[in-house]
N, CA, C and O atoms as a GROMACS GRO file, in nm:
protein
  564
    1UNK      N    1  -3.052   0.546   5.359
    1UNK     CA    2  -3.178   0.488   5.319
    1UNK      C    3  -3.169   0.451   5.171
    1UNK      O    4  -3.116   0.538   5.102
    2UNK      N    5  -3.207   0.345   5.110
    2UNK     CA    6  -3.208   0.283   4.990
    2UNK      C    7  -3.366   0.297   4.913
    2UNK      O    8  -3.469   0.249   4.963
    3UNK      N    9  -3.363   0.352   4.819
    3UNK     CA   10  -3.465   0.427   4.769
    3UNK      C   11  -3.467   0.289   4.656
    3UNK      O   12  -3.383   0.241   4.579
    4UNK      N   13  -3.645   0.247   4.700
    4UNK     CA   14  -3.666   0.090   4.617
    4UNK      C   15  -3.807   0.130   4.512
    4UNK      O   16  -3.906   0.186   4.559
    5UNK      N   17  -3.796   0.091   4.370
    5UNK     CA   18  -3.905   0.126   4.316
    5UNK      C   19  -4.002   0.093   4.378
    5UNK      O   20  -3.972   0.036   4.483
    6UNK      N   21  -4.169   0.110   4.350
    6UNK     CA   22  -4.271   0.105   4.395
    6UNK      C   23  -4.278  -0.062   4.260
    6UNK      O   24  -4.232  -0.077   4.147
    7UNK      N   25  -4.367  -0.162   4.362
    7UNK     CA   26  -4.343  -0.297   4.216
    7UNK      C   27  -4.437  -0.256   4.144
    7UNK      O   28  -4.449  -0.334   4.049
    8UNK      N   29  -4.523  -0.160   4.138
    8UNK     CA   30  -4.600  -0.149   3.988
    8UNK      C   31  -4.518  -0.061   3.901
    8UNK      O   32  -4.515  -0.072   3.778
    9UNK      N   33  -4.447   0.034   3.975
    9UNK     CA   34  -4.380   0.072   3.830
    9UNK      C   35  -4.278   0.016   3.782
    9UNK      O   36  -4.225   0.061   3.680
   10UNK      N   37  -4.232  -0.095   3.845
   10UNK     CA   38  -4.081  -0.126   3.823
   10UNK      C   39  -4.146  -0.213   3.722
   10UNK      O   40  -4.075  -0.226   3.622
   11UNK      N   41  -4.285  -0.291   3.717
   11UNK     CA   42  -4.310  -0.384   3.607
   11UNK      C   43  -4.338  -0.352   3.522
   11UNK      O   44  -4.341  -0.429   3.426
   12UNK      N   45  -4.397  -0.137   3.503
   12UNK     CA   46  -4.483  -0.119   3.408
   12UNK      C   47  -4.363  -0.062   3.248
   12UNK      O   48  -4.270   0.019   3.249
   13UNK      N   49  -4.403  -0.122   3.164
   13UNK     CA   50  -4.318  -0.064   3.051
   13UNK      C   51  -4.318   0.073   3.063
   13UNK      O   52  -4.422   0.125   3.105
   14UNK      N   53  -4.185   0.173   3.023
   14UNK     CA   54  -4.172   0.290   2.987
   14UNK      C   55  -4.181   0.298   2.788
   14UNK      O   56  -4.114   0.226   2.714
   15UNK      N   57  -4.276   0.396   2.744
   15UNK     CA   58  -4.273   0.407   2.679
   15UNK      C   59  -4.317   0.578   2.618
   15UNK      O   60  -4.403   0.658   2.654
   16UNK      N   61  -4.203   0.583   2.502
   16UNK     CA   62  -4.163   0.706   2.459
   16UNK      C   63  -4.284   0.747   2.330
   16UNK      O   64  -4.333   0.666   2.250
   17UNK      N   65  -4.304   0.856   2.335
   17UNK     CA   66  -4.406   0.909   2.225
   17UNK      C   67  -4.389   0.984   2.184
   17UNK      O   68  -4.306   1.043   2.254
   18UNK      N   69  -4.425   1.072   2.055
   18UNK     CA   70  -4.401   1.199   2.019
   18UNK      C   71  -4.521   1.201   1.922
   18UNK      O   72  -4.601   1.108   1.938
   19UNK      N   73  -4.549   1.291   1.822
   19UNK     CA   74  -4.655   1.344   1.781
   19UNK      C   75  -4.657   1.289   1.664
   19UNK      O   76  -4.745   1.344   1.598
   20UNK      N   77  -4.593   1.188   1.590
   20UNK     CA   78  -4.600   1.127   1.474
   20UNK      C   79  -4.631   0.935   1.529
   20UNK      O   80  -4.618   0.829   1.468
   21UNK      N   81  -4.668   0.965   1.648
   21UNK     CA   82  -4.685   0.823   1.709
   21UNK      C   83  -4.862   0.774   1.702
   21UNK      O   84  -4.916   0.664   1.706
   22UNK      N   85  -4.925   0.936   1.688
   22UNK     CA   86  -5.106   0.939   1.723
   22UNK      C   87  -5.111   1.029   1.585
   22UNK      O   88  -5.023   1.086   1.521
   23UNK      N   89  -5.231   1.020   1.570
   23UNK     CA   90  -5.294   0.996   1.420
   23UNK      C   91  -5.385   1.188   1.489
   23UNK      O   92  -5.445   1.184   1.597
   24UNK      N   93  -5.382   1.266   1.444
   24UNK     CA   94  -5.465   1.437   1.438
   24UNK      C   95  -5.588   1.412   1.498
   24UNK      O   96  -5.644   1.316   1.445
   25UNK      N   97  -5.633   1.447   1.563
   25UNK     CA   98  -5.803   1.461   1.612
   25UNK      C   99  -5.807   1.594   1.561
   25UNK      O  100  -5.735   1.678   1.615
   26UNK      N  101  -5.902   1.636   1.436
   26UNK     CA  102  -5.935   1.776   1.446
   26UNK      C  103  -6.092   1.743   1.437
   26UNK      O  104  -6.132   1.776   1.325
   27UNK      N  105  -6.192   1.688   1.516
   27UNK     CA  106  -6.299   1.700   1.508
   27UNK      C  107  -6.324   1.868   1.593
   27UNK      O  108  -6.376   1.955   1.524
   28UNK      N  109  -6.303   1.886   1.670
   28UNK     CA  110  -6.304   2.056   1.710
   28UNK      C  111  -6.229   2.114   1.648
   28UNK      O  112  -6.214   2.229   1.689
   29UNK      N  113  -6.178   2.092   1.573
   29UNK     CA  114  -6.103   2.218   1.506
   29UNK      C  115  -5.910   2.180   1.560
   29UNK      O  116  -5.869   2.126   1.663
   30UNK      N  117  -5.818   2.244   1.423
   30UNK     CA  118  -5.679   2.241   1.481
   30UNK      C  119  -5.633   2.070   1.435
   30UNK      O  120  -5.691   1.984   1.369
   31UNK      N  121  -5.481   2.076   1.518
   31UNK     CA  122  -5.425   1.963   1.502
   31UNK      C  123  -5.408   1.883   1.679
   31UNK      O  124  -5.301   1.879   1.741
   32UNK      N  125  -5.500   1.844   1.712
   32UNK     CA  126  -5.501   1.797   1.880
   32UNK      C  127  -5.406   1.657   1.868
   32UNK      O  128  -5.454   1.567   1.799
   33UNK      N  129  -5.338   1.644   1.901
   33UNK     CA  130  -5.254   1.519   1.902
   33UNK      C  131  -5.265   1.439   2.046
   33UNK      O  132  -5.222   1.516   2.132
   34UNK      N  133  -5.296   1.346   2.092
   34UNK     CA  134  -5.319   1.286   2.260
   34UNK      C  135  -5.253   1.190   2.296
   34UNK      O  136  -5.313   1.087   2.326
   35UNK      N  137  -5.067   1.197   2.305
   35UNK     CA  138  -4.934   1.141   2.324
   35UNK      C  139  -4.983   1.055   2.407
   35UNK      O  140  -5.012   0.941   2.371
   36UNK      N  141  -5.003   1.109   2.554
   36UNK     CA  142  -4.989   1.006   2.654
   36UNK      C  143  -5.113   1.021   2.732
   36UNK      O  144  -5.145   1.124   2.792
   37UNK      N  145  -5.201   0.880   2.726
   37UNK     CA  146  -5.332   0.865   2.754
   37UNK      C  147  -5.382   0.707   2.774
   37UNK      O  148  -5.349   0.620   2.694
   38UNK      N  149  -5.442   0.690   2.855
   38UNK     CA  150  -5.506   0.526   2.875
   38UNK      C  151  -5.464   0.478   2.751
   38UNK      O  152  -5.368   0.401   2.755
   39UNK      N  153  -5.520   0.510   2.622
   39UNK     CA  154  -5.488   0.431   2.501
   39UNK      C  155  -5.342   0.439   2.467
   39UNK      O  156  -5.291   0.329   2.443
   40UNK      N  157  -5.284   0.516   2.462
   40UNK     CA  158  -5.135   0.501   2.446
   40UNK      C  159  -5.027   0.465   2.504
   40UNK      O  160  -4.932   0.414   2.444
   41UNK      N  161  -5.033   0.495   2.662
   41UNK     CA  162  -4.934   0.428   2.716
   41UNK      C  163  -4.975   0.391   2.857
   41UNK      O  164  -4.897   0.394   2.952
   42UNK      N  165  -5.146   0.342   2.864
   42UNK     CA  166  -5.203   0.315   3.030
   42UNK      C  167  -5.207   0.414   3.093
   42UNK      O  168  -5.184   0.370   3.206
   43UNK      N  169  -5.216   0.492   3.102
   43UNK     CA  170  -5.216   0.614   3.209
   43UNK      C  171  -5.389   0.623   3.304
   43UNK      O  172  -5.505   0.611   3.264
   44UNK      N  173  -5.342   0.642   3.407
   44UNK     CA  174  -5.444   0.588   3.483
   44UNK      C  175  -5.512   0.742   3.522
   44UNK      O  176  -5.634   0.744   3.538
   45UNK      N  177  -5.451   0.843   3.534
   45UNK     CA  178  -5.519   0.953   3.624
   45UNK      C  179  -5.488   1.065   3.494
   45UNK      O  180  -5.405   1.144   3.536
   46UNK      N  181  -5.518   1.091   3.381
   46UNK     CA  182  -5.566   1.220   3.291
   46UNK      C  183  -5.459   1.179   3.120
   46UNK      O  184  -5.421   1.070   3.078
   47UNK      N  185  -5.447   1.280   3.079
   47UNK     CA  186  -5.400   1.254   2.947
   47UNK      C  187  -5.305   1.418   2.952
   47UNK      O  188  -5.318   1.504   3.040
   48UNK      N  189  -5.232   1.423   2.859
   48UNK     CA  190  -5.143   1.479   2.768
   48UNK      C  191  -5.107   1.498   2.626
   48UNK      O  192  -5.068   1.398   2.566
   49UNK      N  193  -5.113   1.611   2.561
   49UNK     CA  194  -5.082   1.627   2.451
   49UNK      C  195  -5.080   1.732   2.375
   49UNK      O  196  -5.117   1.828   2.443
   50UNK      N  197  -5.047   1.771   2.239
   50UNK     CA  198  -5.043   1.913   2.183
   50UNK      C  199  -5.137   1.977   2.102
   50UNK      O  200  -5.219   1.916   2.032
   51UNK      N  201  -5.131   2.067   2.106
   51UNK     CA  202  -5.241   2.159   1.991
   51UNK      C  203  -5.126   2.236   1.904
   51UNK      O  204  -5.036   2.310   1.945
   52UNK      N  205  -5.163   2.189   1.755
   52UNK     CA  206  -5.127   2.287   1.631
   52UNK      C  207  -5.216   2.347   1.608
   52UNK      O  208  -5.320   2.286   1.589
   53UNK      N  209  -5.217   2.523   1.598
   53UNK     CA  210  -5.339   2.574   1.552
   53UNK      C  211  -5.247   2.604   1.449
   53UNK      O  212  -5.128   2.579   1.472
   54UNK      N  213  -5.300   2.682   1.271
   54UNK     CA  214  -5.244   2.761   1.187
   54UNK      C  215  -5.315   2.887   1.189
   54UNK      O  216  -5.431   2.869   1.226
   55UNK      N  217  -5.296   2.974   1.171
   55UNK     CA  218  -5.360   3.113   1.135
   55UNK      C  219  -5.518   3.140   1.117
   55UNK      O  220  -5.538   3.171   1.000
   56UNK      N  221  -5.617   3.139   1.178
   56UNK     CA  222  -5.782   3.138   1.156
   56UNK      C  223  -5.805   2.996   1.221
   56UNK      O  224  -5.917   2.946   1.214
   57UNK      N  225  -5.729   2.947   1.267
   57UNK     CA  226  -5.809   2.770   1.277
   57UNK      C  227  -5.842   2.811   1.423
   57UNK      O  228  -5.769   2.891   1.482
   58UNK      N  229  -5.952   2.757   1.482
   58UNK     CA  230  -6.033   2.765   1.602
   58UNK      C  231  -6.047   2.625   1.647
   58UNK      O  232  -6.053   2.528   1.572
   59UNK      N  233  -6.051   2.623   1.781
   59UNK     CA  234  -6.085   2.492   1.834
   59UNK      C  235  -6.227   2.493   1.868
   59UNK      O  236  -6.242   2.557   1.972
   60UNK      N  237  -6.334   2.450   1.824
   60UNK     CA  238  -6.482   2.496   1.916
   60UNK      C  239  -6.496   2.473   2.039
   60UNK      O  240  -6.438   2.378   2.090
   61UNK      N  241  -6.574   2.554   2.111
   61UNK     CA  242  -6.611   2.533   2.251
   61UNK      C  243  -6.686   2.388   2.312
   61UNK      O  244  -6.767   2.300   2.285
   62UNK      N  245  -6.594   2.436   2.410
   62UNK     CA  246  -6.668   2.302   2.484
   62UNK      C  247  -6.616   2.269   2.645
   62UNK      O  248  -6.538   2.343   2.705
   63UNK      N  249  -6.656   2.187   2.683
   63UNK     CA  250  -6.621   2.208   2.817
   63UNK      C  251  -6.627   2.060   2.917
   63UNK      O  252  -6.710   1.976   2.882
   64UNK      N  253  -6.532   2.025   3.053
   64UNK     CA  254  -6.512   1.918   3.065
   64UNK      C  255  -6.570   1.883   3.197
   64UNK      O  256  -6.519   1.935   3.296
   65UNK      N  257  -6.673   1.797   3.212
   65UNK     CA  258  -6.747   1.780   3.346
   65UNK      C  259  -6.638   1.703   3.410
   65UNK      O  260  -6.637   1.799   3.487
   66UNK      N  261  -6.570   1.645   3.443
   66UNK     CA  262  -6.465   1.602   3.497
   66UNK      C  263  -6.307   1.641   3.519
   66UNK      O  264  -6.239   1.613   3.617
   67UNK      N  265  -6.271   1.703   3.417
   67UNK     CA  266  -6.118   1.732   3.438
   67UNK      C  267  -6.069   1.851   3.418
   67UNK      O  268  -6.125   1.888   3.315
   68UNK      N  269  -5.992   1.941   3.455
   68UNK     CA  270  -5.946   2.019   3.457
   68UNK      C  271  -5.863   2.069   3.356
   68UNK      O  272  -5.796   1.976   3.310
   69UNK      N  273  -5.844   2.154   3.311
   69UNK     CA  274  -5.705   2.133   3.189
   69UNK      C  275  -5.635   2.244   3.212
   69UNK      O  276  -5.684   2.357   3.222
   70UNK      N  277  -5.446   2.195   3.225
   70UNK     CA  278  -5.366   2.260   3.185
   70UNK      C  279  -5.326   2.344   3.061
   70UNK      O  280  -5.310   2.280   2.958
   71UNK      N  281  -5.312   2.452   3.058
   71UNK     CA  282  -5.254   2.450   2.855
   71UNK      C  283  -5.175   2.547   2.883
   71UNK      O  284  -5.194   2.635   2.967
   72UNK      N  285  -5.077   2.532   2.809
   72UNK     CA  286  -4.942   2.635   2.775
   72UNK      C  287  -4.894   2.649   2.623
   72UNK      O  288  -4.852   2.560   2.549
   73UNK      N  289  -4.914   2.804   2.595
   73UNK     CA  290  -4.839   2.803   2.486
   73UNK      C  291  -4.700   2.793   2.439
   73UNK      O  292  -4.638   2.898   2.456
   74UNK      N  293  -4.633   2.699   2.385
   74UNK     CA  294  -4.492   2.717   2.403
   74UNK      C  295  -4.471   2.787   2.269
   74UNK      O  296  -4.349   2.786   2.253
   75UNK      N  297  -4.545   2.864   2.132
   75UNK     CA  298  -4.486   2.942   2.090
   75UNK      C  299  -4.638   2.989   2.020
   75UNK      O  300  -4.745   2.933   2.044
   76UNK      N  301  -4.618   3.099   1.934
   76UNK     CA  302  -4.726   3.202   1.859
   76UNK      C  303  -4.813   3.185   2.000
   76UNK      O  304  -4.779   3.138   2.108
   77UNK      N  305  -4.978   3.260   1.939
   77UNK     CA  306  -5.080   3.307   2.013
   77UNK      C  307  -5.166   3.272   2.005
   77UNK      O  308  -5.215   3.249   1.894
   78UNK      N  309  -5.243   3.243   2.141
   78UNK     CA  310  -5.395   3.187   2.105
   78UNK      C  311  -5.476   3.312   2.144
   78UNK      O  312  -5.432   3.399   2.220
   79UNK      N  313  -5.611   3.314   2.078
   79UNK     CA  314  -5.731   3.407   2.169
   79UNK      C  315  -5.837   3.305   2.243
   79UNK      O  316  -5.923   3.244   2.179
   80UNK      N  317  -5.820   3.294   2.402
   80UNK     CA  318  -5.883   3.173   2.439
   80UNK      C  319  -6.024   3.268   2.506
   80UNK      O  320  -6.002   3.386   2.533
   81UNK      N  321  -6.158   3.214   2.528
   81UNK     CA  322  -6.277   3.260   2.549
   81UNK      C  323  -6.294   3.197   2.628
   81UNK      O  324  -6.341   3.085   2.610
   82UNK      N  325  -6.262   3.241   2.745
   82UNK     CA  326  -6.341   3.122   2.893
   82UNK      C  327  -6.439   3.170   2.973
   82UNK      O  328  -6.418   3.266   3.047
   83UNK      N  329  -6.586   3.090   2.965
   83UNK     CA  330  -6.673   3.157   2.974
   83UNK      C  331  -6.733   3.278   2.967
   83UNK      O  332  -6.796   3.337   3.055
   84UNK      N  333  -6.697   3.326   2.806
   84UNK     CA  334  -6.781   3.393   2.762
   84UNK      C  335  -6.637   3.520   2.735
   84UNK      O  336  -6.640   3.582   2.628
   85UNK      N  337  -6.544   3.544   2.815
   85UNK     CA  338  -6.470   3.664   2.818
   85UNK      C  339  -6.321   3.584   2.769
   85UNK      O  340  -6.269   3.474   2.792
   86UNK      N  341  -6.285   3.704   2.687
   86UNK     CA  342  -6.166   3.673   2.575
   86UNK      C  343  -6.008   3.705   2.686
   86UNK      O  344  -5.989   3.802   2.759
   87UNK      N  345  -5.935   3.610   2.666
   87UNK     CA  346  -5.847   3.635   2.718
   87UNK      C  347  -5.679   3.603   2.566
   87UNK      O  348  -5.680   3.521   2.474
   88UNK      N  349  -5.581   3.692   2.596
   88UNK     CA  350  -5.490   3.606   2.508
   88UNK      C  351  -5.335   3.538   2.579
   88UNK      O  352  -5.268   3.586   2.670
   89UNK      N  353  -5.321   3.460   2.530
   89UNK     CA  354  -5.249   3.327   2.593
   89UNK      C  355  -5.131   3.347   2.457
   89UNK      O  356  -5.156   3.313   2.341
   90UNK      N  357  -5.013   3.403   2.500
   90UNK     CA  358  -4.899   3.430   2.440
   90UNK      C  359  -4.803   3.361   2.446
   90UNK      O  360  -4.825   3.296   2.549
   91UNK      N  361  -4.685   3.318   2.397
   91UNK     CA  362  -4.592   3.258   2.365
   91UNK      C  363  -4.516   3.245   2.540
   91UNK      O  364  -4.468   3.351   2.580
   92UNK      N  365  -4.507   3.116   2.644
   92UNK     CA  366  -4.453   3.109   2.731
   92UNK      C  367  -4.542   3.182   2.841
   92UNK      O  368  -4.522   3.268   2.927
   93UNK      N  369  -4.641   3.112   2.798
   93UNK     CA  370  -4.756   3.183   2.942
   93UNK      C  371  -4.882   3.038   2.920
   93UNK      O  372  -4.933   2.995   2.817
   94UNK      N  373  -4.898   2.994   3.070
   94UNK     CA  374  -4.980   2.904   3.113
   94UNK      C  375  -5.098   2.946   3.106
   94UNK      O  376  -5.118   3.066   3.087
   95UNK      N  377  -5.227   2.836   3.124
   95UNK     CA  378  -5.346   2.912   3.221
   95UNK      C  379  -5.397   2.752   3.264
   95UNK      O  380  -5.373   2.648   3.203
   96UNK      N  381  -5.452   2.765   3.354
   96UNK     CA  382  -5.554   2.682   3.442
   96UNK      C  383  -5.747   2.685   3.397
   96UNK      O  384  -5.822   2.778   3.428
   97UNK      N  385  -5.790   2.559   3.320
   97UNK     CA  386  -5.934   2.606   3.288
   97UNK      C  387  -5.983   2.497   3.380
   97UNK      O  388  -5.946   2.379   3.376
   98UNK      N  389  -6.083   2.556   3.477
   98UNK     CA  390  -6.121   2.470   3.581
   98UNK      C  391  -6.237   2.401   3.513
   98UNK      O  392  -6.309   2.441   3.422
   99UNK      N  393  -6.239   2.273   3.590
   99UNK     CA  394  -6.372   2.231   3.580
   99UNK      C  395  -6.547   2.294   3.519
   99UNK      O  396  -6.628   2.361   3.582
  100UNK      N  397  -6.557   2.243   3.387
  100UNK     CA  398  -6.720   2.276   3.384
  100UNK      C  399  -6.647   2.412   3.337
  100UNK      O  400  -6.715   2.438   3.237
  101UNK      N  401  -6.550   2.516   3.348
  101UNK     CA  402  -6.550   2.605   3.261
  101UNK      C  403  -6.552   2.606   3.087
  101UNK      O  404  -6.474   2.547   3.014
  102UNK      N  405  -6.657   2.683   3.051
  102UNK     CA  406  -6.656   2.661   2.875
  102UNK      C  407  -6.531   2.727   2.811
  102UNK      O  408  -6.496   2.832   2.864
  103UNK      N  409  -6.472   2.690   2.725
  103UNK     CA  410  -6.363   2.756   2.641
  103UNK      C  411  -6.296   2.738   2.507
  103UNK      O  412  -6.277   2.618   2.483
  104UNK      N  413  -6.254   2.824   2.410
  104UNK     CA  414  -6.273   2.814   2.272
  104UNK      C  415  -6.134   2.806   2.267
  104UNK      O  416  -6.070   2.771   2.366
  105UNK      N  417  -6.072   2.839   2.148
  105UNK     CA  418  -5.927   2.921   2.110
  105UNK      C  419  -5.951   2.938   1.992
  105UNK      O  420  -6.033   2.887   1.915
  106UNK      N  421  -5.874   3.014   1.980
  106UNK     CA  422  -5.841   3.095   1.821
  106UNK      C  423  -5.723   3.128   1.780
  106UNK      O  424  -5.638   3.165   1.861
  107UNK      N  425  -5.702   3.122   1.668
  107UNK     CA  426  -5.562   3.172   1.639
  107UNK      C  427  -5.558   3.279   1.559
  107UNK      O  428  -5.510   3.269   1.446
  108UNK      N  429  -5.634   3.453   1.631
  108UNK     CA  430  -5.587   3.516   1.527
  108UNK      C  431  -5.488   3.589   1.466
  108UNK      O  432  -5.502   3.690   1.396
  109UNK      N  433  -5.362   3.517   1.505
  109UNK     CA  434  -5.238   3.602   1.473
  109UNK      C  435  -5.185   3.566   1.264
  109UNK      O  436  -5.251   3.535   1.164
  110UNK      N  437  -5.085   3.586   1.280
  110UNK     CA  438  -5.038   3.558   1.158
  110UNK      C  439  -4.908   3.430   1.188
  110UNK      O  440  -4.836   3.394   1.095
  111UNK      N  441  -4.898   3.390   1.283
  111UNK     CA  442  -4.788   3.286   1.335
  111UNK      C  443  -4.869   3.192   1.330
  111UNK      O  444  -4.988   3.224   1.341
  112UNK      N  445  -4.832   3.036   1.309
  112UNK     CA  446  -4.840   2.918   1.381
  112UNK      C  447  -4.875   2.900   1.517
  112UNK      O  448  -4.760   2.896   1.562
  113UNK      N  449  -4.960   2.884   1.633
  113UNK     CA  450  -4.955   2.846   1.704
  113UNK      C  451  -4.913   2.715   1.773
  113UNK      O  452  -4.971   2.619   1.722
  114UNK      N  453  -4.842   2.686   1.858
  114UNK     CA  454  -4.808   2.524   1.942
  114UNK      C  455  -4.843   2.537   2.089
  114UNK      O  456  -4.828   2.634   2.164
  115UNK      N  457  -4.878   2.452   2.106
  115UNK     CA  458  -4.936   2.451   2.245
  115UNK      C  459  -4.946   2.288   2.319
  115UNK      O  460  -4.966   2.188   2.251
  116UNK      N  461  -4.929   2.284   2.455
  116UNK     CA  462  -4.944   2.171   2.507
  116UNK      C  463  -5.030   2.175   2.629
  116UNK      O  464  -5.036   2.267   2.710
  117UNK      N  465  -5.093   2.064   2.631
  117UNK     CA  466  -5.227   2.046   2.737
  117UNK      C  467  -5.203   1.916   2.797
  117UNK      O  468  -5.141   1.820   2.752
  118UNK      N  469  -5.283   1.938   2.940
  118UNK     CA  470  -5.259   1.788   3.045
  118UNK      C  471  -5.444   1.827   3.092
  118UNK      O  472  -5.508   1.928   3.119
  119UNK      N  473  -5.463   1.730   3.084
  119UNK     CA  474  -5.648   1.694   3.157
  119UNK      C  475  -5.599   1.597   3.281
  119UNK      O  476  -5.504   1.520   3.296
  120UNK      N  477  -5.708   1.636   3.359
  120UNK     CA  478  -5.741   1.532   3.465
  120UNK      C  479  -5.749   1.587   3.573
  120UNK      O  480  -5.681   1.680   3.615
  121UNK      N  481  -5.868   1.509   3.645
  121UNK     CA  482  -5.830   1.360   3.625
  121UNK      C  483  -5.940   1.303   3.537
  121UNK      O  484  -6.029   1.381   3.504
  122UNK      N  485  -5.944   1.179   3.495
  122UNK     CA  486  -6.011   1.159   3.394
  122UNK      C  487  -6.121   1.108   3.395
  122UNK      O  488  -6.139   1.022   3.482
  123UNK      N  489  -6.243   1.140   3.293
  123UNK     CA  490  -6.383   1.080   3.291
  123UNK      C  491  -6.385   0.952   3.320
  123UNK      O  492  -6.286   0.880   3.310
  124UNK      N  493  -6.510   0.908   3.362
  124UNK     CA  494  -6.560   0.774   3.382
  124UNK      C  495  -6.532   0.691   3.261
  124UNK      O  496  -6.478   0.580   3.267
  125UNK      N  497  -6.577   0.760   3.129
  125UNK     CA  498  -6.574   0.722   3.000
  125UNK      C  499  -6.534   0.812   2.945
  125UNK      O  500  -6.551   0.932   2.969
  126UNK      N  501  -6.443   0.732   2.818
  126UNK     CA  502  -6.443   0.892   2.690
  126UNK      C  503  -6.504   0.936   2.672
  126UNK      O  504  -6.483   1.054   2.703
  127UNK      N  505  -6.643   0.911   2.607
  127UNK     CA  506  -6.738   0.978   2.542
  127UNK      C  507  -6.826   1.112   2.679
  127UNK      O  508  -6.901   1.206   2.652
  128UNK      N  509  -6.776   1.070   2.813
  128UNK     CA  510  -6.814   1.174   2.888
  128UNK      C  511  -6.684   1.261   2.899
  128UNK      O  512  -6.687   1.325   3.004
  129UNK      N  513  -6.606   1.278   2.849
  129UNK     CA  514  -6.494   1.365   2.868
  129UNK      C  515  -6.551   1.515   2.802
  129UNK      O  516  -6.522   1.616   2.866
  130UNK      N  517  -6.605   1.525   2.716
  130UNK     CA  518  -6.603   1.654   2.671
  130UNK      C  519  -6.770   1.704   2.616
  130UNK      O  520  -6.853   1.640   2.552
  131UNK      N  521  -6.773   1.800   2.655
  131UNK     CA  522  -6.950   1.873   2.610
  131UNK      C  523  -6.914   1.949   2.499
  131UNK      O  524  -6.818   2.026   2.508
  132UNK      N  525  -6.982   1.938   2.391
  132UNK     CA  526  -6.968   2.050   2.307
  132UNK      C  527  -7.080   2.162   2.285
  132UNK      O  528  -7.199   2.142   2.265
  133UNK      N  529  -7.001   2.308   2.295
  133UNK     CA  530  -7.169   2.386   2.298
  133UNK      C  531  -7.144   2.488   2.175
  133UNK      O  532  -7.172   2.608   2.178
  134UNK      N  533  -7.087   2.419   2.067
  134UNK     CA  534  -7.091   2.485   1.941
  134UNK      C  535  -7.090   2.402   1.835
  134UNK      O  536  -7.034   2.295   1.860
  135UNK      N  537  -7.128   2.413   1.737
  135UNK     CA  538  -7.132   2.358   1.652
  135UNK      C  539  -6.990   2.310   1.580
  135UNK      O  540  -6.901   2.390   1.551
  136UNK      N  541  -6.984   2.203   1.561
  136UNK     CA  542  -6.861   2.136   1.528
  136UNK      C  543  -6.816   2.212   1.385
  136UNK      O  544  -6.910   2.272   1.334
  137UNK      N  545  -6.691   2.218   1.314
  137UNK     CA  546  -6.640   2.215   1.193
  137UNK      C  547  -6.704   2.094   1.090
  137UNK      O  548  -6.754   1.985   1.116
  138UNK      N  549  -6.685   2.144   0.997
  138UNK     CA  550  -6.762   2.060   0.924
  138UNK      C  551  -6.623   1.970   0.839
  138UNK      O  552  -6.518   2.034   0.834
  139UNK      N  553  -6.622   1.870   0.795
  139UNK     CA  554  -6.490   1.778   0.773
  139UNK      C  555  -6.474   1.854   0.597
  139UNK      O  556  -6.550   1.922   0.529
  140UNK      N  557  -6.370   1.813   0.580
  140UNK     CA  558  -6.305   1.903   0.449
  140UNK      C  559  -6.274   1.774   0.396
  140UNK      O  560  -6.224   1.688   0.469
  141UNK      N  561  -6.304   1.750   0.253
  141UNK     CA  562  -6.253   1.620   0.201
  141UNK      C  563  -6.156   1.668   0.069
  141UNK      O  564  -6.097   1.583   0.002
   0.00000   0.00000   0.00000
């Protein structure tokens, strides 16, 4: 049997990203970087990308009426709060935050945290992607 691309992907550009390709979102808090996403490389069904926390930096709560999110720490520690109860998310350990669940992070270790996240599938619109039920960081100039 001769294994034939599918013709939408064979037309669709491949394209490579890394974290100096997207510009920091820290409106919640941290260094959120969003590699691969409708805006970056078409992606049709959720997004991808990393979290830098440093030492005290928090992401605020909030929570996603549509998508689900993956997150894995691939090194230091987060303290993540999902709905309401503290859990910690250590160096080479996943978790699953379902739908409509609320959830924070924290970094209170003395390490760097890195971390990578996948959503989806994805909102109708951006601006419906995410609820916030804390008060945002305030911008540092």
């Amino acid at each position: 049997m001769t294994a034939t691309a599918h013709p939408r992907i064979a037309a669709a550009a491949v394209r490579l990203m890394s974290g100096q390709d997207v510009p920091a979102n820290r409106r919640r808090g941290g260094d959120i970087r969003t590699l691969l996403s409708p805006a970056t490389v078409g992606a049709t069904s959720g997004f991808f990308g990393t979290l830098t926390l440093e030492p005290g930096e928090v992401v605020t709560e909030h929570w996603h009426p549509y998508s689900e999110e993956f997150l894995y720490c691939v090194r230091g520690r987060v303290t993540l709060r999902l709905d309401g109860e503290q859990h910690i998310l250590g160096s080479d350990q996943g978790v699953l935050i379902p739908i409509g669940m609320r959830h924070r992070l924290l970094n209170d270790g003395p390490d760097t945290a890195f971390c990578v996240f996948q959503l989806a599938p994805l909102a109708p619109r951006p601006d419906l992607g995410h609820v916030d039920t804390e008060p945002l960081p305030t911008e540092q100039t």
